[in-house]
N, C-alpha and C positions, 0 to 999 in steps of 0.2 A: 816476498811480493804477495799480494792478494789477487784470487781472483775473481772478477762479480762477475764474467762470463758463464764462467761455469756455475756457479750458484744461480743466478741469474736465470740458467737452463734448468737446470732442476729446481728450481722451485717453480718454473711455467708448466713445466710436466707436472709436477706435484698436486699444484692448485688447478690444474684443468681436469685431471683426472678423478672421477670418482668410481672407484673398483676393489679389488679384492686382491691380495696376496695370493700366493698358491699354500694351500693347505699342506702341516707337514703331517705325517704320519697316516696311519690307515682313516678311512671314509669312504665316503660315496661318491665314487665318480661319475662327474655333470659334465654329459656333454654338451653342445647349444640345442641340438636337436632337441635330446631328453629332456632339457631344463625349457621349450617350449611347450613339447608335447606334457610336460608336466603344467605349465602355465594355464595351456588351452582347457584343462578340467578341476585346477584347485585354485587360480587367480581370484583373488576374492571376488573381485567383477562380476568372473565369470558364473560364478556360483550363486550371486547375485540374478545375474541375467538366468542362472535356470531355475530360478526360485520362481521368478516370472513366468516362466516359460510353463512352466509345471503348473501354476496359477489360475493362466488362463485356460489350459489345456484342461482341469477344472472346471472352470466357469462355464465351458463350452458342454462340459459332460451335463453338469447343473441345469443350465437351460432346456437342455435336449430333455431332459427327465421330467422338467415342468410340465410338457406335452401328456405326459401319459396319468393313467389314473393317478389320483391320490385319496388316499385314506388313513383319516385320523378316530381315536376313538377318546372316549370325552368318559368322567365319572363325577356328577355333581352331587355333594349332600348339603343339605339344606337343615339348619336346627331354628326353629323358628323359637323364639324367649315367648314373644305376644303375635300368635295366631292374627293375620291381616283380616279387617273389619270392613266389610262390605253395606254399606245402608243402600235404602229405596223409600222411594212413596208411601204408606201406609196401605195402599189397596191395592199395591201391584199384585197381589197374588190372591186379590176377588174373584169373585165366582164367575164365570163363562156369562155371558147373555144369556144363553139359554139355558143354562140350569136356571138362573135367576126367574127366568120366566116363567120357565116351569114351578120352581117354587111358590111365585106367587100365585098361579094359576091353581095350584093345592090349596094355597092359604084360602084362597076366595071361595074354591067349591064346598070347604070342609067348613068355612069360616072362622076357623083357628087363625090369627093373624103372626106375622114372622117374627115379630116385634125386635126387627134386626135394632143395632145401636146405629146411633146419628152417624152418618161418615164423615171424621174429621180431613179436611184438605190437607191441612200442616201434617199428618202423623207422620212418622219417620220408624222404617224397620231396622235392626240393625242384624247382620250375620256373619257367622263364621264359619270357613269352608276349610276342607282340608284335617290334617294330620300336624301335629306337631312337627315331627321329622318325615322328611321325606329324601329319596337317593333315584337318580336318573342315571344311565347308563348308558351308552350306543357307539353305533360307528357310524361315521358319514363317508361317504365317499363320493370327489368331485372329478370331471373329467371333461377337459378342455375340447369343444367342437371344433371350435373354426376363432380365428383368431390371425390377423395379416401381421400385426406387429409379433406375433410369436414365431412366425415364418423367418420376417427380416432378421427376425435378433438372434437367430439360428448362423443363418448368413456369416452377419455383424461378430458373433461369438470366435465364428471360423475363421475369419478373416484376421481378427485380435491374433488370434492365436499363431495363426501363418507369420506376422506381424512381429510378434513375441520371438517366435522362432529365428526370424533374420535381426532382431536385436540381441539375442546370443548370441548369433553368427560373429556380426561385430564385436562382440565383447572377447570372444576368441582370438578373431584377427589382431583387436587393440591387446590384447595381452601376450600373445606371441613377440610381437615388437616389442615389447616393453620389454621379455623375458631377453629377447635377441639384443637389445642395446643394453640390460644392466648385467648380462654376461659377457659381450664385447667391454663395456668398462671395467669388469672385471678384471680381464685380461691386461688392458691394458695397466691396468692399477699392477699386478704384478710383475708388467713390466718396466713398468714405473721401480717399484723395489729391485730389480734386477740392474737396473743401469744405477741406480745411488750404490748398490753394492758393486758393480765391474767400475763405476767413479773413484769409491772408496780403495779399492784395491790399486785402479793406478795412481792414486793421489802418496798412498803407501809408500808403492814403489819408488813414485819417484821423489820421498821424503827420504827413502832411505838412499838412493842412490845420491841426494844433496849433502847428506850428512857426508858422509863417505866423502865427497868430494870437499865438503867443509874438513874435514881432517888432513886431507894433503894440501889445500891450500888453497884450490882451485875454486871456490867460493865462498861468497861468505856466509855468514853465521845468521843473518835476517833473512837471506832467503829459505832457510832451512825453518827456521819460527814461522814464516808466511805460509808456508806449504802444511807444517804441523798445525796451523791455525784454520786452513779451509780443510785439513782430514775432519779436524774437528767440527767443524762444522758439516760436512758432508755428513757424517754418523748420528750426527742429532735429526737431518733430513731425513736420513735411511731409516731409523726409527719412527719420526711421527708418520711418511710413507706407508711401514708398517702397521701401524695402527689404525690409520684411516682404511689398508686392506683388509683388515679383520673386519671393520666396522660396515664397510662395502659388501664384504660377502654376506653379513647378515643381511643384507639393503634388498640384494642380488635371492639369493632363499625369501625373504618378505614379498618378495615382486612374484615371485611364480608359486605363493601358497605352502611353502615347505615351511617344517618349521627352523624355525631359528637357532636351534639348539642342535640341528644337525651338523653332523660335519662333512663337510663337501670338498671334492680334489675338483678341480679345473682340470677337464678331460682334453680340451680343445688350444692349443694357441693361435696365434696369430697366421703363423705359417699354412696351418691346419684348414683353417677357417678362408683364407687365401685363398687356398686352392679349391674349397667349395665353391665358393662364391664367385661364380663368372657372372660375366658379363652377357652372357648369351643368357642366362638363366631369366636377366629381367629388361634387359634391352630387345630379346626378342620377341618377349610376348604382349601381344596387339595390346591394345587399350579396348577395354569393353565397360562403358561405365554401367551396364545391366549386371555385372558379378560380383558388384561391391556390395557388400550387407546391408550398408546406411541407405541406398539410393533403394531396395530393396525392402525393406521397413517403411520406406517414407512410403512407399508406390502400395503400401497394404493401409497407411492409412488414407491415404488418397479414396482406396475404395471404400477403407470405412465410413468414411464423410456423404461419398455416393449412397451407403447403406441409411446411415443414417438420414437423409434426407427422404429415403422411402418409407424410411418406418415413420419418422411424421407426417408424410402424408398416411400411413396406413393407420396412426391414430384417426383419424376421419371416419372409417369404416366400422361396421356394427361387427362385434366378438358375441358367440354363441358359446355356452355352458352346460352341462347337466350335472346331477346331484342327487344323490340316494342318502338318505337316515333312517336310521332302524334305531328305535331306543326301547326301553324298558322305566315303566317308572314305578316306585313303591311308595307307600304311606305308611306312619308308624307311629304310633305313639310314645315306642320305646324303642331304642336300638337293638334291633332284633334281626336286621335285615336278610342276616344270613342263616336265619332259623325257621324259612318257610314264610308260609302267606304270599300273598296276589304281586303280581310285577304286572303292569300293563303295559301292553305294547302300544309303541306309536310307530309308523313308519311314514315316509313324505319320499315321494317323486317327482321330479321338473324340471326345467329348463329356464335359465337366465339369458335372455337378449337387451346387450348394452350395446346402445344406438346413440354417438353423438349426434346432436341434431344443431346446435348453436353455440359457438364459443366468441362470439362478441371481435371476429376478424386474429383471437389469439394462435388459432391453429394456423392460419397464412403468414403471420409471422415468424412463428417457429420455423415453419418451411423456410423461411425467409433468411432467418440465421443458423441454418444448415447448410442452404446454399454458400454463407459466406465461409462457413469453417471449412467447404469443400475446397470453395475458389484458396481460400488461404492455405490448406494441403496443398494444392495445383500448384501454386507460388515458390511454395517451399522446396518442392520437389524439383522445380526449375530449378533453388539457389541451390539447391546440393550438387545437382547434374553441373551446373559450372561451377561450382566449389572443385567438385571431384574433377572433372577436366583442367582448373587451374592446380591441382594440387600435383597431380600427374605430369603437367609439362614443368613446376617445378622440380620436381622428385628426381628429374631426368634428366635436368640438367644442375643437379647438384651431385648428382652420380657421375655425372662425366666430368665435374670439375672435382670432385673427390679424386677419381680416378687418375684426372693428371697431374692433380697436387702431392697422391701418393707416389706418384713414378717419379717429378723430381724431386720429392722426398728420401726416394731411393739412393738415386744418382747421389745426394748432397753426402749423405750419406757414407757410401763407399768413397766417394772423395778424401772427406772428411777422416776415413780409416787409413786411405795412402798417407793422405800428409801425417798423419800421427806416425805412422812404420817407418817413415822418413826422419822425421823430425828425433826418433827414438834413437835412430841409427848415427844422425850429427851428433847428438847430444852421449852416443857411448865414445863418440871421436872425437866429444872434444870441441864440435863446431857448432851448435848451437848451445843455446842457456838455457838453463831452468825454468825463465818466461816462455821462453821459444816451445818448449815442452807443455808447462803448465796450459799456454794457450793452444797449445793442437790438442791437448786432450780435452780443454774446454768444446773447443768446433765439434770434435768427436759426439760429446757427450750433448751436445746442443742439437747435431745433427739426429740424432737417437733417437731423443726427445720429440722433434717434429716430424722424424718419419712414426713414430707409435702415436702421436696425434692424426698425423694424416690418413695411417691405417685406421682409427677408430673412427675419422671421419665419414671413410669410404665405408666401412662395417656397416654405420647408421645409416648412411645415405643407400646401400644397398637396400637395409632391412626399410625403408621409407620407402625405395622405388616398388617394393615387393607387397607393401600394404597397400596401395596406392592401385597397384594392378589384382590387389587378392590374389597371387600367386602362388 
């Protein structure tokens, strides 16, 4: 006879589960805890999010430092090919009135006359000032007075960063889950291989108990082919199972940042994890949607939108400046510069005041579309707040239907085991069949199947109620 019950069952386990075998031989033993607390600092996310983190916490430094002096120092040379040509008037560098005057006031007494030359209007002088090469040197240093937008963006910078810091936050809690559910399917993927192997084994058995029975008489010879036909096939399931567990626990190390080349024993089962995992742990703790990371993050840029709405109005306001230069300058006809001769000093002291005074109604605008990026943070911050409150009364009652689908998963279960211990006992007596048999160890092996679904169910739906509360 054939049985598609039992295949039927295992292959819904097979294909629902994706996990990991248990590791044979020596490695490293992961337990759910470890393989979180390993998540929470190597999840790529995570490392991501402190890249951020680190970033702004940067930026914030950066800005802060703009505030205080700066000083840069400057070395300019200069090789000029063709010395720059300065023209003028032809009389710009005539005689004073009053020498002229004088002049003539000689010419007349002595009666000697000047017999200066005709003054051409058009003449044009031409000159050349300067040094062929010349080298400049100095330091300037500037330093911010007063300035409103350097204030807010102080703020703004802190706030980013406070901001940054609760989008970690998150990126933690999302990788703990993650780390907690692909080591829950872990598990159950090996117990997936566990039940194709105790399938295998009874299907075995009770091949060879048919045979046996096909030689004294008592059945016949198809049923004994039926039964060698689904071993067979059971073994090709236990295998690709197997496979897909190897391929699972790499899945399971890729989720929490380990490498893949590790070898890792499953520290925790089912039973293990059970018993962690109560019910008090997430049914009793309140609902706070102020400890969630997300709603925490949104509520920092909520202020930043605030911020920034100030510092556009604080561009309106006049920013004060000072500024010091000390240079040195040299002239040269040859490259000598570092061989002596004259440097002349320059130095300059002052103060910069920028005063908007008219932006043509574009600064009330800006204000305008600050306001709305604020209102739309406000908005948003609402959809999270009931995002997260709807997500919570789901969480919670998918934990309690988890919870009592694993309990008559239970029940089905041990059922399922009496009538096979029954059915084992007609069938050494003589009074049930080989179907009789084959199909209780189907129910068995069906039952198995959906109680290690149901358990994986409740696994997630714990680690769901437990993200949902940050607990």
């Amino acid at each position: 006879m054939r049985t598609p019950a039992l295949l039927s069952a295992l292959l819904l386990l097979q294909g629902s589960v994706l996990g990991q075998g248990s590791a044979a031989g020596s490695g490293t033993r992961l337990s759910l805890e470890e393989a979180q607390s390993i998540a929470a600092t190597r999840a790529y996310n995570v490392r991501y999010a402190a890249f951020d983190t680190e970033e702004a916490a940067s930026s914030t430094r950066e800005l802060i430092s703009s505030g205080f002096p700066q000083v840069s120092g400057a070395v300019d040379y200069n090789r000029y090919i063709d010395i720059p040509t300065q023209v003028s008037s032809g009389d710009v560098f005539g005689f004073p009135d009053y020498l002229t005057s004088f002049l003539g006031g000689v010419a007349q007494a002595t009666g000697v006359p000047l017999n200066a030359p005709t003054v051409d209007p058009n003449a044009i002088q031409e000159f050349q000032f300067g040094a062929s090469q010349t080298m400049t040197a100095g330091i300037t240093a500037t330093q911010l007075i007063f300035s409103p937008s350097y204030f807010v963006g102080i703020q703004a910078a802190k706030a980013y960063a406070s901001a940054m810091e609760a989008s970690e936050s998150q990126s933690v809690a999302d990788a703990r889950r993650a780390a907690g559910e692909a080591y829950a399917a872990a598990l159950a993927a090996d117990e997936n291989v566990g039940l194709l192997k105790e399938a295998e084994a009874l299907a075995s058995a009770a091949l060879d108990q048919t045979r046996a029975l096909v030689k004294e008489g008592l059945a016949e010879s198809t049923d004994a082919d039926q039964l060698a036909l689904s071993l067979s096939e059971i073994a090709q399931q236990r295998t690709t199972a197997e496979s897909m567990a190897d391929v699972a626990l790499d899945a399971l190390k890729f989720t929490i940042g380990m490498p893949v080349e590790t070898t890792v024993i499953l520290a925790d089962n089912f039973e293990s994890l059970s018993a962690s995992f109560t019910a008090a742990s997430v049914l009793g703790t309140p609902f706070n949607v102020l400890r969630l990371p997300e709603i925490q993050s949104q509520t920092k840029n909520v202020e930043l939108s605030e911020l920034n709405i100030q510092n556009e109005k604080a561009a309106g306001l006049p920013s004060i400046g000072a500024f010091y230069t000390n240079q040195r300058n040299a002239q040269r006809e040859a490259f000598d510069f570092l061989k002596g001769g004259n440097w002349y000093p320059i130095q300059v002291v002052g103060v910069q005041m920028s005063i908007p005074i008219w932006s043509s109604f574009g600064g009330k605008e800006k204000i305008h579309q600050a306001e709305l990026t604020r209102d739309r943070a406000t908005t948003a911050l609402e959809q999270l707040t009931q995002a997260a409150t709807l997500e919570y009364r789901a969480a919670q009652s998918e934990y309690n239907s988890a919870l009592e689908q694993r309990t008559q998963a239970q029940r089905g279960r041990d059922l399922a085991a009496r009538i096979l211990d029954r059915t084992r006992i007609r069938f050494q007596e003589g009074m049930a069949s080989s179907f009789d048999l084959t199909q209780a160890q189907s129910q068995l092996v069906n039952a198995q199947a959906n109680q290690t679904q149901a358990t994986l169910r409740w696994l997630n739906a714990h680690l769901r109620l437990q993200r949902s509360l940050n607990a």
